[in-house]
N, C-alpha and C positions, 0 to 999 in steps of 0.2 A: 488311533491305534498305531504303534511304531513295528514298522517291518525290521527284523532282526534277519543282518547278514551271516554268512560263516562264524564260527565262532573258534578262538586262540584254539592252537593243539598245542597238548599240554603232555610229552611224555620223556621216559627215561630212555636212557644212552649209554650203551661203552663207550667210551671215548679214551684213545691213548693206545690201543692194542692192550697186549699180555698185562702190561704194567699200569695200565690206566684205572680207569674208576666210573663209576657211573655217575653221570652227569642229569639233571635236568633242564630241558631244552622247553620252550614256549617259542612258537613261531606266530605270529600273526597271518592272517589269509593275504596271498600273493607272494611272504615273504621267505627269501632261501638264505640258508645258514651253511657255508663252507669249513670245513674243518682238516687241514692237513699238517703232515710231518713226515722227518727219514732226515735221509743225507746218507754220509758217509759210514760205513761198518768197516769192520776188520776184512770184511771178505769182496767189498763192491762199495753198492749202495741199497737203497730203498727209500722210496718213498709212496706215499698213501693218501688220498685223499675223501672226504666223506662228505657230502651234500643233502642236506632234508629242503624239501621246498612244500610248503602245503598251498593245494591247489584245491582249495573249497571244503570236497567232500571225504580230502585222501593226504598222504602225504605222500612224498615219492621222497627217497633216500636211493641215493647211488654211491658206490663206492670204487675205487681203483686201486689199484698199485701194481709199482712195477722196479723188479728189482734185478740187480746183476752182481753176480757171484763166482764162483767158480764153475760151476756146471753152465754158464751162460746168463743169458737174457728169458727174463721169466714175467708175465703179468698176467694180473687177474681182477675181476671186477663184477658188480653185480648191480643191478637193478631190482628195487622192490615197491611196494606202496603197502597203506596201511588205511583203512578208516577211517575217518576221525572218532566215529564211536567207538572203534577198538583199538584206540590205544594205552588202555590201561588192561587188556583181555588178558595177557599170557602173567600167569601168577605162582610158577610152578617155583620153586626157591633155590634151588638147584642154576649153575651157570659156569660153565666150562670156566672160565678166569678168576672164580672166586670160591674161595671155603666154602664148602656145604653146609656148614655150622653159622654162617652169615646168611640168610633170607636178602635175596636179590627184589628190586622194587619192580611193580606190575609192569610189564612193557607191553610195546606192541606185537598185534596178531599180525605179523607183515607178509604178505603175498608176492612171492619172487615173480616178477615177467623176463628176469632172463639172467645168465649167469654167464661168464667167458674166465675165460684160461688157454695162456699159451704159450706151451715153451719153447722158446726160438731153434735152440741146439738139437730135440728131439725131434721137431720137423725138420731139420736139415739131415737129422739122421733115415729120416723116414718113419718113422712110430707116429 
C-alpha cells in the first residue's frame, strides 16, 4: 500500500494589482512562490511584493508594500493562510478589480493572522 504525502495546491490569484489578472498558481509541498513589482511613479515610488508558501495542510500568502509620495512614507502588509481543502471555497462572481458581468474563478477561503499599516508622517504628527 503507498502512503500518500501532501498533495499540489491548486488555486487562483490577482496578481498585478488594479491592472492585473488572475493567474493560476500550483505550488508543490514545501514550495514558495514570490511575486513582486513598483518602482518609480510620478509622485514617489512603490513597490509590493506577494509570497504563497504551502506548508502541508495550509498555504500561507504574505504580502507587502511600501510606498512614498507626497504625504510621506506609507506601508502595509498582511499575513494570511488558507486550507488546502479550501481553496477552491469562495465562489461568489463578484471582485472589486473586475466587471461584474465576468464571473471571477473559485478562490481561496483565506484566514487573516494579521494585518499592519503605517503612516510615517501621521505618527510624527501624533494621530
Amino acid at each position: 500500500m503507498e502512503i500518500l504525502g501532501p498533495k499540489n495546491a491548486r488555486f487562483w490569484a490577482w496578481s498585478n494589482g488594479p491592472e492585473g489578472g488572475w493567474v493560476k498558481l500550483t505550488l508543490k509541498p514545501g514550495q514558495e512562490l514570490t511575486h513582486h513589482g513598483g518602482g518609480p511613479c510620478e509622485e514617489g515610488y512603490h513597490y509590493w511584493a506577494e509570497t504563497w508558501r504551502h506548508e502541508g495542510d495550509r498555504v500561507l500568502n504574505t504580502w507587502d508594500s511600501q510606498s512614498r509620495d507626497c504625504d510621506g512614507l506609507y506601508h502595509n502588509g498582511s499575513r494570511r493562510y488558507c486550507l488546502v481543502d479550501l481553496l477552491q471555497a469562495v465562489t461568489i462572481s463578484y471582485f472589486a478589480s473586475t466587471s461584474p458581468y465576468h464571473p471571477t474563478p473559485p478562490r481561496p477561503a483565506w484566514e487573516h493572522e494579521n494585518r499592519t499599516q503605517r503612516d510615517f508622517e501621521a505618527e510624527k504628527a501624533g494621530y
